[in-house]
C-alpha positions as CSV (number, residue, x, y, z in Angstrom):
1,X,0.0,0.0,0.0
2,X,1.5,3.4,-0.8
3,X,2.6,6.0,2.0
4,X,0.4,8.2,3.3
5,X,0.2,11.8,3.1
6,X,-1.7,13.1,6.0
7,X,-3.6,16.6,5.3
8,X,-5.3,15.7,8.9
9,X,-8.1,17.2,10.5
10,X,-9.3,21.4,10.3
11,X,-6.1,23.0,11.9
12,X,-3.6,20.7,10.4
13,X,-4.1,21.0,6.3
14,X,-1.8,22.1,4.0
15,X,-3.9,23.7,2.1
16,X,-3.2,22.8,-1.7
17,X,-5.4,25.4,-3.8
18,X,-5.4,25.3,-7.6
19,X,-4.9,28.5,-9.4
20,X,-8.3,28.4,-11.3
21,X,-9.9,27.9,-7.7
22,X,-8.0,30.8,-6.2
23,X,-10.0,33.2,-8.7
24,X,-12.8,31.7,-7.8
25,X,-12.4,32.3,-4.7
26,X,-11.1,35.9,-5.2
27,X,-14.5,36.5,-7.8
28,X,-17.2,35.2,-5.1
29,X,-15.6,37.1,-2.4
30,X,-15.7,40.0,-4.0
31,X,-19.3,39.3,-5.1
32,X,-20.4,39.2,-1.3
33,X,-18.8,42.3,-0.6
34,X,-20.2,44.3,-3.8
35,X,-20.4,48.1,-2.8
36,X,-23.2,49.5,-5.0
37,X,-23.0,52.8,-7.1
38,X,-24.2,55.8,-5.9
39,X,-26.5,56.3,-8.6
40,X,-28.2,52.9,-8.1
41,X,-29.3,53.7,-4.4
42,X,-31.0,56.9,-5.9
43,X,-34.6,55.6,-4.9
44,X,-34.0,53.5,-2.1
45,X,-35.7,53.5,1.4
46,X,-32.8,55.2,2.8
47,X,-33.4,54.1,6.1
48,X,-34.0,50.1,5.6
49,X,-31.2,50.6,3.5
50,X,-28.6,52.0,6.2
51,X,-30.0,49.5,8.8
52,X,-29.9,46.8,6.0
53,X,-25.9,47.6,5.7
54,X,-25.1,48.3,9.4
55,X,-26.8,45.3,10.2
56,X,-25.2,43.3,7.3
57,X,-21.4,44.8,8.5
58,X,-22.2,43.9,12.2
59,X,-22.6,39.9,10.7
60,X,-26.3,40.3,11.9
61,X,-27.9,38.3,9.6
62,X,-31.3,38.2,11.2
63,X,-31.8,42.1,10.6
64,X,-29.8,42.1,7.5
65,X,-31.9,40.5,5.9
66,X,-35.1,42.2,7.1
67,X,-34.4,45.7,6.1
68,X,-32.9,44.7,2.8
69,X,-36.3,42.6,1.9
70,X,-37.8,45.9,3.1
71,X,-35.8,48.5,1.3
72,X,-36.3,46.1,-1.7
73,X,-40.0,46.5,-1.6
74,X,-39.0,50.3,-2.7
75,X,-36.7,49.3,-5.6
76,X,-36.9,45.5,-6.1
77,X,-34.7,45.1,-8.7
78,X,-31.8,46.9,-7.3
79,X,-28.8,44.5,-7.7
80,X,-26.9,45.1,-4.8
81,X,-29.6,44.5,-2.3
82,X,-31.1,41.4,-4.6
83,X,-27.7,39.5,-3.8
84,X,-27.3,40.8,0.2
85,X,-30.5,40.1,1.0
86,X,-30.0,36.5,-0.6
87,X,-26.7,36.1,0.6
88,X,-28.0,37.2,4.6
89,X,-30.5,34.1,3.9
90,X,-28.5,31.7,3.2
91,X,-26.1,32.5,6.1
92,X,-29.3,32.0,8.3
93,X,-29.8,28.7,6.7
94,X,-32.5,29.6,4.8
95,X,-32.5,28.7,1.2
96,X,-36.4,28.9,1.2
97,X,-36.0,32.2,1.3
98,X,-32.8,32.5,-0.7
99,X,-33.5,31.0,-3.8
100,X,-36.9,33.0,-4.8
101,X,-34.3,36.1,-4.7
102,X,-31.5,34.0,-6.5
103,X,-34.4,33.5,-9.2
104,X,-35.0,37.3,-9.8
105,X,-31.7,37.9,-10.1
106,X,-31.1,35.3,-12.9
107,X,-34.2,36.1,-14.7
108,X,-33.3,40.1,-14.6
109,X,-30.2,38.9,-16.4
110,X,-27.8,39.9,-13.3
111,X,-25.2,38.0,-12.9
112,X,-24.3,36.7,-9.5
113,X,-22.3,33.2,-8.7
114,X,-23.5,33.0,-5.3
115,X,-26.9,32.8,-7.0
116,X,-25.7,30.4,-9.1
117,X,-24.8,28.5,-6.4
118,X,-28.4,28.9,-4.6
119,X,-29.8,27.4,-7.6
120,X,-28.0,24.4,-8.1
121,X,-28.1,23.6,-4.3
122,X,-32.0,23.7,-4.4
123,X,-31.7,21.9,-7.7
124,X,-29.8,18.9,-5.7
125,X,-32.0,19.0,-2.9
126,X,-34.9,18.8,-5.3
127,X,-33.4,15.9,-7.1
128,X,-33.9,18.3,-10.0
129,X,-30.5,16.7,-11.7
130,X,-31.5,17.9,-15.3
131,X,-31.8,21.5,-14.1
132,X,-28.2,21.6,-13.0
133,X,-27.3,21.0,-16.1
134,X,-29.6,23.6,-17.6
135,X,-28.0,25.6,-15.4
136,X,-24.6,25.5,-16.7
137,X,-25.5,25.4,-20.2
138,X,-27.6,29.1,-19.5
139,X,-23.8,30.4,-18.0
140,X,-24.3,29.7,-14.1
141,X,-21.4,28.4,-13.8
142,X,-20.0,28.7,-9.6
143,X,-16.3,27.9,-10.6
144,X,-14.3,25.0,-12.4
145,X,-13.9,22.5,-10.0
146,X,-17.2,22.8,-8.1
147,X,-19.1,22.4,-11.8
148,X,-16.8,19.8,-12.9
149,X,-18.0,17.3,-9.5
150,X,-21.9,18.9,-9.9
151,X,-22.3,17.7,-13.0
152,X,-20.3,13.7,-11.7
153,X,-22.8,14.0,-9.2
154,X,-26.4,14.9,-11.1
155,X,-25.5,12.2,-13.9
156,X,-25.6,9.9,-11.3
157,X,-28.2,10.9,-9.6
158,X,-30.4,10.6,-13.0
159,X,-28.5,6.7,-13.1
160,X,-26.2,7.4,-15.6
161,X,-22.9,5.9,-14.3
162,X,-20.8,5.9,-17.6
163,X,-21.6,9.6,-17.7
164,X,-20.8,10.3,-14.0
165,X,-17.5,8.5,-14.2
166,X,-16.5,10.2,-17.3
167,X,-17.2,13.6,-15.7
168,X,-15.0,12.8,-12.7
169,X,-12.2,11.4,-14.8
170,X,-12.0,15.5,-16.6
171,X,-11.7,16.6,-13.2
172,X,-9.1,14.4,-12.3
173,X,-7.7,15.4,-16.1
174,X,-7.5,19.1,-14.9
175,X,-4.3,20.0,-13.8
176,X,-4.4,21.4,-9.9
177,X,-7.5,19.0,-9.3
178,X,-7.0,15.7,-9.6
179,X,-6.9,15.1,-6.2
180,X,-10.4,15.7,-6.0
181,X,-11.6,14.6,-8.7
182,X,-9.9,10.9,-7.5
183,X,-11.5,11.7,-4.1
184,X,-15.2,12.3,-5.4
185,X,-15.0,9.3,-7.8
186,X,-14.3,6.8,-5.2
187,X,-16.9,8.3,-3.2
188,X,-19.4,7.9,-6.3
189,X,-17.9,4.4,-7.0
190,X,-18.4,3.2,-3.3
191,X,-22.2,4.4,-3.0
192,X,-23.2,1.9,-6.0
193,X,-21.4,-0.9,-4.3
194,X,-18.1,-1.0,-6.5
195,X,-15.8,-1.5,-3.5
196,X,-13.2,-2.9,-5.7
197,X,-13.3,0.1,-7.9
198,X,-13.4,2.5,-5.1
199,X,-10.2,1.4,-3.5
200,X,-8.3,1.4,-6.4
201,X,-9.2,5.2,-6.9
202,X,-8.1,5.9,-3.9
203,X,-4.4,3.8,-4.1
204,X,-4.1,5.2,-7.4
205,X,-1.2,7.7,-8.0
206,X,-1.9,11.1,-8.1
207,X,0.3,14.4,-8.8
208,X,1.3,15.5,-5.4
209,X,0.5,12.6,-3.4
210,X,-3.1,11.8,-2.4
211,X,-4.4,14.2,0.5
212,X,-7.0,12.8,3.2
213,X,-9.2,14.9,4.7
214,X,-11.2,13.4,7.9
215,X,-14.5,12.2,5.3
216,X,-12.1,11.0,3.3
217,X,-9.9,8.9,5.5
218,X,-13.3,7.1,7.1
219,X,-14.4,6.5,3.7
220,X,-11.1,4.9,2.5
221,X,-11.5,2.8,5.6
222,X,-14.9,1.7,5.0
223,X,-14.3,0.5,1.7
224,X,-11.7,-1.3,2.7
225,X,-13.6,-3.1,5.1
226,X,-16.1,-4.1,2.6
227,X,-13.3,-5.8,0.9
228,X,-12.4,-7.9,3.7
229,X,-9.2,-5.8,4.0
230,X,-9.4,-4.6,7.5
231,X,-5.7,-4.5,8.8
232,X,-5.1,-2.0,6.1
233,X,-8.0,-0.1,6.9
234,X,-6.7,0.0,10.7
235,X,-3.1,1.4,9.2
236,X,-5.2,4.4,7.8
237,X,-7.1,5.1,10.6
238,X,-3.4,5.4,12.3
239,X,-1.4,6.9,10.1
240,X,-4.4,10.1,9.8
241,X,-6.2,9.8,12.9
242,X,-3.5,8.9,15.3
243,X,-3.7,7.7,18.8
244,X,-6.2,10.0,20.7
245,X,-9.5,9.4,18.9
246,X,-12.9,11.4,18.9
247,X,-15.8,8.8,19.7
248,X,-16.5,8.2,16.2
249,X,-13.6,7.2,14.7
250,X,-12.9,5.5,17.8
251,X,-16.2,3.1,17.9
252,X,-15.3,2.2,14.2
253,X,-11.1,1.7,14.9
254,X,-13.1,-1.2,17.6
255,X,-15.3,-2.8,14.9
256,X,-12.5,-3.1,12.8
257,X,-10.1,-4.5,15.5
258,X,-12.9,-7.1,16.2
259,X,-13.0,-7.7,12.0
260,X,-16.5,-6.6,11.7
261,X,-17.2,-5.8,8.2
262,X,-17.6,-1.7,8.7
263,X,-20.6,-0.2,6.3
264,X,-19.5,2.3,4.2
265,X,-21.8,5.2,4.6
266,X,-19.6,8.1,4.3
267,X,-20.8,9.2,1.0
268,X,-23.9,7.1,0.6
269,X,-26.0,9.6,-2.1
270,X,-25.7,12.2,-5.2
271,X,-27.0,14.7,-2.8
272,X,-24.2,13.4,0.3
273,X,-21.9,14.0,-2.9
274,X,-22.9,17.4,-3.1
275,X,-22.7,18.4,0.0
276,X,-19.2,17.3,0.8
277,X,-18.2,19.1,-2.3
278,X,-19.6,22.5,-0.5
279,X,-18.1,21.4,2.5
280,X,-15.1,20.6,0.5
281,X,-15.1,23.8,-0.5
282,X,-15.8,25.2,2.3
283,X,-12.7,23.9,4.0
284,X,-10.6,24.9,0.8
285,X,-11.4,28.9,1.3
286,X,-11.4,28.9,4.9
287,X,-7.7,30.6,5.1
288,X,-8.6,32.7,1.9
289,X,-11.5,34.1,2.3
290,X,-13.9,35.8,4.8
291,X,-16.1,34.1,6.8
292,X,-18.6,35.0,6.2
293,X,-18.0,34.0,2.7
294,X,-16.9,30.5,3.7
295,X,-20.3,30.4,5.7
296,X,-22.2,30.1,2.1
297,X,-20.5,26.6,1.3
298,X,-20.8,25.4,5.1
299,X,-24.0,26.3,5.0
300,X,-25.1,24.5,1.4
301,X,-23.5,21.3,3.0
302,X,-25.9,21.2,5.9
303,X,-29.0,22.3,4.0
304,X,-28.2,18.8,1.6
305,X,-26.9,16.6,4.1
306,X,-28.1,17.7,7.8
307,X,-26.3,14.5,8.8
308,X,-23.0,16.0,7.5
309,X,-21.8,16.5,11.0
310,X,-18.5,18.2,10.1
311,X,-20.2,20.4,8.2
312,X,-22.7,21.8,10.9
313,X,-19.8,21.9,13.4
314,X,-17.8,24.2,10.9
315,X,-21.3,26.5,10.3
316,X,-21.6,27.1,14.1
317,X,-17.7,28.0,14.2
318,X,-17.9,30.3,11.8
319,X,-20.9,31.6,12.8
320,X,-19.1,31.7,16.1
321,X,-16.0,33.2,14.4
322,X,-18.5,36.3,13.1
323,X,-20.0,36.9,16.6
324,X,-23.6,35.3,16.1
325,X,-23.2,33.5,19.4
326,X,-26.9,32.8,19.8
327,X,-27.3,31.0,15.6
328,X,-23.7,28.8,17.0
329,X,-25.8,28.2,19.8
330,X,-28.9,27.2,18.1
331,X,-26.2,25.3,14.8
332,X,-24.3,23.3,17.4
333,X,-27.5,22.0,19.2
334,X,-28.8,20.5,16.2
335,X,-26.2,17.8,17.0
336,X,-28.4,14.6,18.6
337,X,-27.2,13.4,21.4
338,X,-26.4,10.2,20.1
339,X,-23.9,11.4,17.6
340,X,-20.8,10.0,18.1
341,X,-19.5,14.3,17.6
342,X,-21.9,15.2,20.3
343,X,-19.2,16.3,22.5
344,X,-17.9,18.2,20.3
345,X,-21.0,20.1,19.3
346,X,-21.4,20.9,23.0
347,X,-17.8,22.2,23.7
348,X,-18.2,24.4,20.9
349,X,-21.9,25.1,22.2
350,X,-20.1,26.3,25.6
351,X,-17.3,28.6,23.7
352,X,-20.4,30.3,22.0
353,X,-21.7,31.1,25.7
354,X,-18.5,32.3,27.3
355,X,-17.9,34.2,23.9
356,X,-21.3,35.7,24.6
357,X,-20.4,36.5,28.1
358,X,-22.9,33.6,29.9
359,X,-20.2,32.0,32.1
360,X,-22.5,30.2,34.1
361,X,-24.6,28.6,31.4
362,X,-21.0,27.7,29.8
363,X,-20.2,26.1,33.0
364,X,-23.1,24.0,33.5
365,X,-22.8,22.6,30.0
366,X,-19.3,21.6,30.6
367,X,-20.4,19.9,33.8
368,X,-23.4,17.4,32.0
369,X,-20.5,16.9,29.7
370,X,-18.3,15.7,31.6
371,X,-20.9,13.2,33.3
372,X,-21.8,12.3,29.9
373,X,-18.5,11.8,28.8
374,X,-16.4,11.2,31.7
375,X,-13.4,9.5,30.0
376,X,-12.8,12.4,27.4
377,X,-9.6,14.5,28.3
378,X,-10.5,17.1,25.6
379,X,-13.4,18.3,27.7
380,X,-11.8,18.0,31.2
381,X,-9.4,20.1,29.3
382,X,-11.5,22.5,28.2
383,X,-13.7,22.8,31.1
384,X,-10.3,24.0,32.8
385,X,-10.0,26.4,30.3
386,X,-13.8,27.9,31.1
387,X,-13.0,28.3,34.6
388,X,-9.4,29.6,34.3
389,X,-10.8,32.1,32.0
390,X,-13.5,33.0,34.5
391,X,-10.6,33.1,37.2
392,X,-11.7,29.8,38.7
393,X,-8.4,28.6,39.4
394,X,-8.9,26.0,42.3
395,X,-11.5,24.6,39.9
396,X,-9.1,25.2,36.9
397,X,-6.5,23.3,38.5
398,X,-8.8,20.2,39.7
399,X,-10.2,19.8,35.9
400,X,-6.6,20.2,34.1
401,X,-5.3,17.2,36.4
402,X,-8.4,15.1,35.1
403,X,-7.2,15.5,31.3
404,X,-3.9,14.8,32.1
405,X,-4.3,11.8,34.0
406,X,-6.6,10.7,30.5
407,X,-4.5,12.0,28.3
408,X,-2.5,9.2,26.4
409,X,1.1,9.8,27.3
410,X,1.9,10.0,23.3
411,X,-0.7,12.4,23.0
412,X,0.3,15.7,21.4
413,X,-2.4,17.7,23.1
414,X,-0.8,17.3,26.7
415,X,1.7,19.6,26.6
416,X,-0.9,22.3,26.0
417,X,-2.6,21.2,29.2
418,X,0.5,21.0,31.5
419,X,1.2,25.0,30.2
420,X,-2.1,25.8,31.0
421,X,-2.2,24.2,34.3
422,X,1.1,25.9,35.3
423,X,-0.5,29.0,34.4
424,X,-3.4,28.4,36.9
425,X,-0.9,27.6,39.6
426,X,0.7,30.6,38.9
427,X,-2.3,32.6,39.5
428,X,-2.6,30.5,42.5
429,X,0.8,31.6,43.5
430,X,1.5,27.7,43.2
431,X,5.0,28.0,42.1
432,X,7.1,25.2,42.6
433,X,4.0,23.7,40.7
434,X,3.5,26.1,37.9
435,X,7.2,25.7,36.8
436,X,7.1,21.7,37.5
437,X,4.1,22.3,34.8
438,X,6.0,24.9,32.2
439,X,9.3,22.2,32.4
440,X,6.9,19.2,31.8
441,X,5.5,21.1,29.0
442,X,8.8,21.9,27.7
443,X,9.8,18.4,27.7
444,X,6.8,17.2,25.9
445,X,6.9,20.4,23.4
446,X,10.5,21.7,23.5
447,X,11.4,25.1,22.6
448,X,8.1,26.3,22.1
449,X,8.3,30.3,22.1
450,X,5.2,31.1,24.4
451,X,5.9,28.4,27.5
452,X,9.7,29.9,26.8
453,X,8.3,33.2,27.2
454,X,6.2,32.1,30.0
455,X,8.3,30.5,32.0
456,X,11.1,32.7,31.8
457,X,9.6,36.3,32.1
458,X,8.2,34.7,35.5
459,X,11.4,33.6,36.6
460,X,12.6,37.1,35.5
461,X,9.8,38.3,38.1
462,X,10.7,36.4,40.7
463,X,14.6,37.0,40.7
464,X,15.4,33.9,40.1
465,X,17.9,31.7,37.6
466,X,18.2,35.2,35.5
467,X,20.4,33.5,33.2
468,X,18.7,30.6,32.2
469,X,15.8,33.0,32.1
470,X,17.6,35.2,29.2
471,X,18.1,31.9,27.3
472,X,14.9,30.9,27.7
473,X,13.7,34.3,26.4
474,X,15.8,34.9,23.7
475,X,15.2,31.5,22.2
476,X,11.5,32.6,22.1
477,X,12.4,36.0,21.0
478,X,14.2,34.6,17.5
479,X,11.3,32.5,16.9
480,X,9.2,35.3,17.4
481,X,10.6,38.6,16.3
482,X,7.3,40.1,15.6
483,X,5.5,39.2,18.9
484,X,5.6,42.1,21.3
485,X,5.1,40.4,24.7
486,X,7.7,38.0,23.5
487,X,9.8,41.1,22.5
488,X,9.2,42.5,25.7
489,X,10.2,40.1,27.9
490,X,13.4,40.1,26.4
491,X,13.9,43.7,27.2
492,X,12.5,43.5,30.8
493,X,15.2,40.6,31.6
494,X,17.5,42.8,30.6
495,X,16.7,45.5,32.7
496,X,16.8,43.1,35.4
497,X,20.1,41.9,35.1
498,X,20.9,46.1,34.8
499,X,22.3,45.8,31.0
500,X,20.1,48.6,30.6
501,X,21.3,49.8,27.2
502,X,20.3,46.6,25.8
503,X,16.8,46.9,27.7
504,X,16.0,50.2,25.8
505,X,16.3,48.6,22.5
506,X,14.6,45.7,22.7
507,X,11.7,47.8,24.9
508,X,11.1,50.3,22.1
509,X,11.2,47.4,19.1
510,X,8.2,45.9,22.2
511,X,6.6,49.4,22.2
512,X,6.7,49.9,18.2
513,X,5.2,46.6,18.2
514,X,2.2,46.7,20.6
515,X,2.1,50.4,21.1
516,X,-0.9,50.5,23.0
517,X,0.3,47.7,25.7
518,X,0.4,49.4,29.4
519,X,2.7,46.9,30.6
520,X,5.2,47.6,27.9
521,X,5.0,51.4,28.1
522,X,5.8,51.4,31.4
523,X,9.0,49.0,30.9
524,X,10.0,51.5,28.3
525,X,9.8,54.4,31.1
526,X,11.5,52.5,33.9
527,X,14.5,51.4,31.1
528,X,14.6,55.0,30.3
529,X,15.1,56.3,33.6
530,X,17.6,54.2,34.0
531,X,19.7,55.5,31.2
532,X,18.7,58.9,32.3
533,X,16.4,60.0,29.8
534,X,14.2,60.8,32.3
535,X,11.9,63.2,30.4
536,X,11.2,60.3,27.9
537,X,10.4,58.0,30.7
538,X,7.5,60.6,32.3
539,X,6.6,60.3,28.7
540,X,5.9,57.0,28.6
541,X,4.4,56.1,32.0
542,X,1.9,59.0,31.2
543,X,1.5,56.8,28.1
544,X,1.0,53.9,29.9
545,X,-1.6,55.4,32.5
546,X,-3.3,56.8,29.2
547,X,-4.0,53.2,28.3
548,X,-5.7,52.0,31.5
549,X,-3.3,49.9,33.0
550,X,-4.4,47.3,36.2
551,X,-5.4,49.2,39.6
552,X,-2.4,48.7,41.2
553,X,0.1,49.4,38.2
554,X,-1.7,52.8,37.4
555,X,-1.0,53.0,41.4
556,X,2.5,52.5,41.1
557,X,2.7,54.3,37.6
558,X,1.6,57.7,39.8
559,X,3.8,57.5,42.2
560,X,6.8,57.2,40.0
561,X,5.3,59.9,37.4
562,X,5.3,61.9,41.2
563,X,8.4,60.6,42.8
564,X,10.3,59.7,40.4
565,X,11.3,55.7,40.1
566,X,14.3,55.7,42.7
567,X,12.6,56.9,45.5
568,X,10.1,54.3,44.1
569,X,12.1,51.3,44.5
570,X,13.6,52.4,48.1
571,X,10.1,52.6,49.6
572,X,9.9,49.1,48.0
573,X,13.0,47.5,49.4
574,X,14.9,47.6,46.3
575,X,18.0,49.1,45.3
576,X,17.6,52.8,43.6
577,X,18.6,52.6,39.4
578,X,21.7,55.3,40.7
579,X,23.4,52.6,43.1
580,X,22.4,49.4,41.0
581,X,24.3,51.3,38.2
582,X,27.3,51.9,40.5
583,X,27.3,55.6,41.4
584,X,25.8,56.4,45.2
């Protein structure tokens, strides 16, 4: 069997875009952004209008598109509003709505690829194969690749499997998509029972390497199963999924362990083809376009295949991403129970609260989570988060050790968990255990810039191991040039060890970065005064007040904008900058 190449899961593709796809892209973002011409608002409700695009800028779908169907009532075939009112529809899901508007804007002779896309969607949900390819032939083309696999899918969906096959193998001929092509012809070879054909689609060689994406990998692993061939579909559930599995790919990694013959259902319809082609898509643009953009694939996926689970979990994130907490929160609860990705509908249900500022009902989802699913670190783990965010800590602390006694010892995630924890027992004023955390994480993650910059600006704090602190720092520092914080730690260590000349550069590069930091403002006035500049360091602590500092730095910040920072640091117990720079 040949290597595999792992694309992985959502944060882990490298993202492999043909150029022909990248103006797509670039074309249909621009459509949902259109900014209309002066003259065509001339007889416009000007008031639906405004609300229409403050509502419409705010991501408020809901009111964006009220006032645009009302403002359209005044001029109803004005262009611009035609495609935001549609587009606001479909980002609330409803392609009811959507498509009577994507109608009047084909038959006014406008031309509009979102409403392309409308129509074909409704067209597969309808069964209405013959009409997609009406479509196409009439110019409504939504890009290369995505009409290419349409019209793969609707000739199969009419039964017409020489025709469907053919379609997918021009794909595959296109340079820049073959790997898709390969991907959705397997699919379409598996759901009419040709196992044998299916897996040779999928072991075939294609430019580049074949890339798996999570449907993918499950349905390579089903077909294999059908074919008696479960050892090999084990070694692909390993080689993408790894050793810390989500309840799903877990419960079928058993069956086949047991030699169960696994059922392939991963793309078991024309209209399942579709929609993980939008979802596809969807997952394609995601780094290249807006969101809200990337919302009108997610949101074709679901309205095909509601039991595309990947699908609705990337709608509620990006509705999520675009600050419609209460549609995530309505998106991710569509998730039943019984789905194997119920937990993860519900951890990203309890983000949406927090996000939204309700802690509590956050909370209390985490907590019937994690009686539900008691044996799942990733929601220990994130229920730590929820209180250490809220400032929580003792609670923090008790749910981080949960994960990590769950955590597979192989598993990457655990580092992350140690760094966090020894961040709560910093806040606890936990030392010995924070650092025994932030070295744990180190050794699981080495040289990672932020526990580096963690772990050493707090030892810079305390006083202590100064040197292995500037190591620490400055290792972080070159891997991070542009962070600020980073930037600025390296500056403040210096200060500390009284190499203040070097402080001042490395403090203004900290400032120029994050100019508006209170923290770093006021490390740029104490390295200052230590160099005597002193006027430039009232400067910047008055800077640094400006920018509303914590209670007790704006305190301090007084005093020494008052005092001065010697007289500062005697009333503290520490040495005045005149003597620690040898001249009493």
């Amino acid at each position: 069997m040949q290597a595999f190449r792992h694309l992985g899961c959502r944060n882990d593709d490298e993202r492999v875009i043909p150029t022909v796809l990248k103006r797509t892209i670039s074309a249909l973002a621009c459509a949902c952004m259109m900014t209309p011409a002066t003259s065509v608002m001339a007889d416009v409700d000007a008031g639906a209008y405004l609300a229409a695009r403050q509502a419409n800028a705010q991501g408020d779908f809901l009111n964006s598109a009220r006032y645009y169907t009302k403002a359209l009532l005044r001029d109803p075939s004005n262009s611009h509003m035609l495609e935001s009112a549609m587009t606001s529809f479909i980002a609330l899901g409803q392609f009811s709505r959507a498509v009577p508007v994507a109608q009047v804007m084909v038959e006014q002779g406008f031309q509009s690829q979102i409403a392309n896309l409308a129509l074909s969607v409704q067209n597969a949900k309808d069964g209405d194969w013959s009409e997609i390819f009406s479509g196409l032939e009439q110019g409504r083309s939504v890009g290369p690749l995505v009409d290419g696999l349409a019209q793969g899918w609707a000739h199969l969906g009419e039964g017409d499997m020489t025709r469907a096959l053919s379609s997918f193998d021009q794909v595959i001929e296109t340079r820049g998509m073959s790997v898709y092509g390969v991907t959705h012809k397997a699919y379409a070879l598996a759901s009419v029972g040709d196992f044998e054909g299916a897996a040779a689609m999928f072991e075939s060689q294609v430019p580049g390497g074949l890339r798996y994406s999570r449907k993918s990998a499950i349905a390579h692993a089903q077909i294999l199963s059908q074919l008696g061939r479960n050892d090999d579909a084990l070694a692909i559930i390993d080689a993408i999924f790894g050793r810390q599995l989500d309840p799903a790919v877990m419960v079928m990694r058993d069956a086949l362990s047991a030699g169960e013959a696994v059922a392939y259902d991963a793309v078991p319809t024309p209209a399942a083809g579709m929609a993980d082609l939008y979802h596809m898509i969807a997952g394609l643009v995601e780094e290249e376009a807006p969101p809200s953009f990337t919302l009108m694939y997610a949101r074709a996926a679901t309205y095909l295949d509601q039991s595309n689970t990947p699908a609705v979990l990337m709608t509620a994130g990006l509705l999520e991403e675009l600050g419609q907490y209460d549609l995530a929160n309505t998106t991710f609860s569509t998730i039943a129970r019984d789905d194997p990705s119920f937990h993860a509908a519900e951890l990203g249900r309890a983000e949406a609260l927090r996000s939204a500022g309700r802690d509590d009902a956050a909370i209390e989802v985490l907590e019937a989570l994690t009686r539900s699913h008691p044996d799942l670190p990733q929601v220990w783990a994130t229920k730590g988060d929820t209180f250490r965010q809220t400032e929580r800590y003792d609670q923090a602390n008790d749910a981080y050790t949960r994960a990590l006694e769950l955590y597979d010892d192989q598993s990457t995630a655990k580092w992350f968990v140690h760094y966090t924890r020894g961040i709560t027992n910093h806040a606890l004023d936990l030392w010995p255990a924070a650092e025994a955390d932030f070295r744990a994480a180190l050794a699981l993650n080495p040289d990672h810039p932020q526990v580096l910059n963690y772990l050493g600006y707090s030892l810079v704090e305390r006083g202590e191991k100064l040197g292995e602190a500037l190591e620490m720092i400055e290792t972080a520092a070159a891997a991070r040039p542009d962070n600020g914080a980073i930037v600025d730690s390296l500056g403040w260590v210096y200060y500390q060890l009284r190499r203040y000349d070097e402080a001042v550069v490395h403090l203004e590069r900290a400032a120029s970065l994050m100019p508006t930091d209170p923290v770093i403002n006021d490390h740029l006035g104490d390295a200052y005064w230590a160099v005597g500049r002193k006027i430039e360091a009232r400067f910047q602590w008055q800077r640094a007040l400006s920018f509303d500092p914590e209670e007790e730095d704006g305190l301090r910040i007084r005093d020494k904008l008052s005092r001065g920072l010697d007289l500062v640091l005697l009333d503290e117990g520490e040495s005045p900058i005149r003597v620690a720079r040898g001249n009493d």
